[in-house]
C-alpha positions in Angstrom: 13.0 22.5 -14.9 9.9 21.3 -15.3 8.4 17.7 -16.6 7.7 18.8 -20.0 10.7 21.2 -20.4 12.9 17.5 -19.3 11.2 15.6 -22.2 11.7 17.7 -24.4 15.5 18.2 -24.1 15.6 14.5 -23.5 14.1 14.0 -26.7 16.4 16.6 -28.4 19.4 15.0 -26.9 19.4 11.6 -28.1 18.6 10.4 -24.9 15.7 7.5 -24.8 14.9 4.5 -22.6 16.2 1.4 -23.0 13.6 -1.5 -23.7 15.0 -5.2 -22.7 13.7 -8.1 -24.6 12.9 -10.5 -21.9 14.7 -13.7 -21.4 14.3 -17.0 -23.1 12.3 -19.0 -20.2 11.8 -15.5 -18.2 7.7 -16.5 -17.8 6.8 -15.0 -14.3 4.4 -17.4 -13.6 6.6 -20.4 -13.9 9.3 -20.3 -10.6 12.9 -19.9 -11.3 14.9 -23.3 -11.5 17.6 -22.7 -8.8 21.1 -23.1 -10.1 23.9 -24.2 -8.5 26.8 -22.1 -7.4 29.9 -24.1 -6.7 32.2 -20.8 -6.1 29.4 -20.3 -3.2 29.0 -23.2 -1.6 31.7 -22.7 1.0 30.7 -19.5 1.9 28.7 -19.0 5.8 26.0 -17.1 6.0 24.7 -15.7 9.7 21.5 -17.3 10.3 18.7 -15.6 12.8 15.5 -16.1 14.0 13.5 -13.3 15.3 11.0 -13.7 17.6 9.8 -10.3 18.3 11.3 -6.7 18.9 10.8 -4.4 21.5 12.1 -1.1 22.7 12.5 -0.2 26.9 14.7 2.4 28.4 17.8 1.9 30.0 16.6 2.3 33.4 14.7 -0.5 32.7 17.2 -2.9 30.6 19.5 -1.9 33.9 16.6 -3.0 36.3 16.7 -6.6 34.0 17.2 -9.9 36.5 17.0 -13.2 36.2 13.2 -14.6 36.0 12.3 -11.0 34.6 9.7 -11.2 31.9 10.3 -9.2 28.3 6.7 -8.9 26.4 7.8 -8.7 23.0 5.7 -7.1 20.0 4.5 -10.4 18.1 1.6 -12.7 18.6 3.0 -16.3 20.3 1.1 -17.8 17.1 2.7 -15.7 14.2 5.4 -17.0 12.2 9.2 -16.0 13.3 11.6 -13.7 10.8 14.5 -15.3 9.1 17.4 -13.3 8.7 20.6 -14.4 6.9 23.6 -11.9 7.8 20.7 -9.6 8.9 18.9 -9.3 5.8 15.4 -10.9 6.1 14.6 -13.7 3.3 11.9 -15.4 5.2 9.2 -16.5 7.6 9.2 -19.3 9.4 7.0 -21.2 12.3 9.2 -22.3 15.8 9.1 -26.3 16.0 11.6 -28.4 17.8 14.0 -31.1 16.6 15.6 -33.7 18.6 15.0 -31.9 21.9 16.5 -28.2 20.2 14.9 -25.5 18.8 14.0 -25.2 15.0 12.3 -23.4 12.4 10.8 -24.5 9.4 10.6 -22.2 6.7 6.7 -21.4 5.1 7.8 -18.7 2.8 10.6 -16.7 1.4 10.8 -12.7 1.3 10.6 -12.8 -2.6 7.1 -14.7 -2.6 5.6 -12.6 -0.1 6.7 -9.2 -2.2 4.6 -10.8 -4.8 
């Protein structure tokens, strides 16, 4: 069926689209006030850093020793991929904290999506 044909027998079935009137507050420029979530707060999360991918073949993950050297597919100056349970929510820049690795975050999935 085409376009037209669906409108129309969308429009003769009672079917229409639902319009939402937006939120009291719900302004997109001003940023959401995060709300706490004590049911939550217990919960763990998986947290990752990703440094780079890469792919290699098997004969060459086998040929892998120690002091062997993995090029990965990032810049050494780009900013790291925060994953929480594997999902990615952020960016974030390697620094280091009381003699261990850290990252600090510099921006959240959300505000880079726009």
């Amino acid at each position: 069926m085409n376009k037209k044909k669906e409108k129309v027998a969308a429009e003769n079935s009672g079917v229409r689209k639902v319009e939402f009137r937006p939120f009291p507050g719900d302004d997109p420029a001003v940023p959401a006030r995060r709300e706490r979530a004590p049911a939550f707060e217990g919960v763990q999360l998986k947290l990752n850093a990703q440094l780079g991918k890469i792919r290699i073949k098997v004969r060459d993950f086998i040929n892998l020793e120690e002091g062997s050297l993995i090029e990965l597919n990032r810049p050494a100056d780009e900013s790291v991929v925060l994953l929480a349970n594997d999902a990615p929510f952020a960016r974030g820049e390697v620094v280091v904290i009381n003699e261990r690795f850290g990252v600090r975050i510099i921006s959240f999935q959300h505000e880079e999506q726009g």
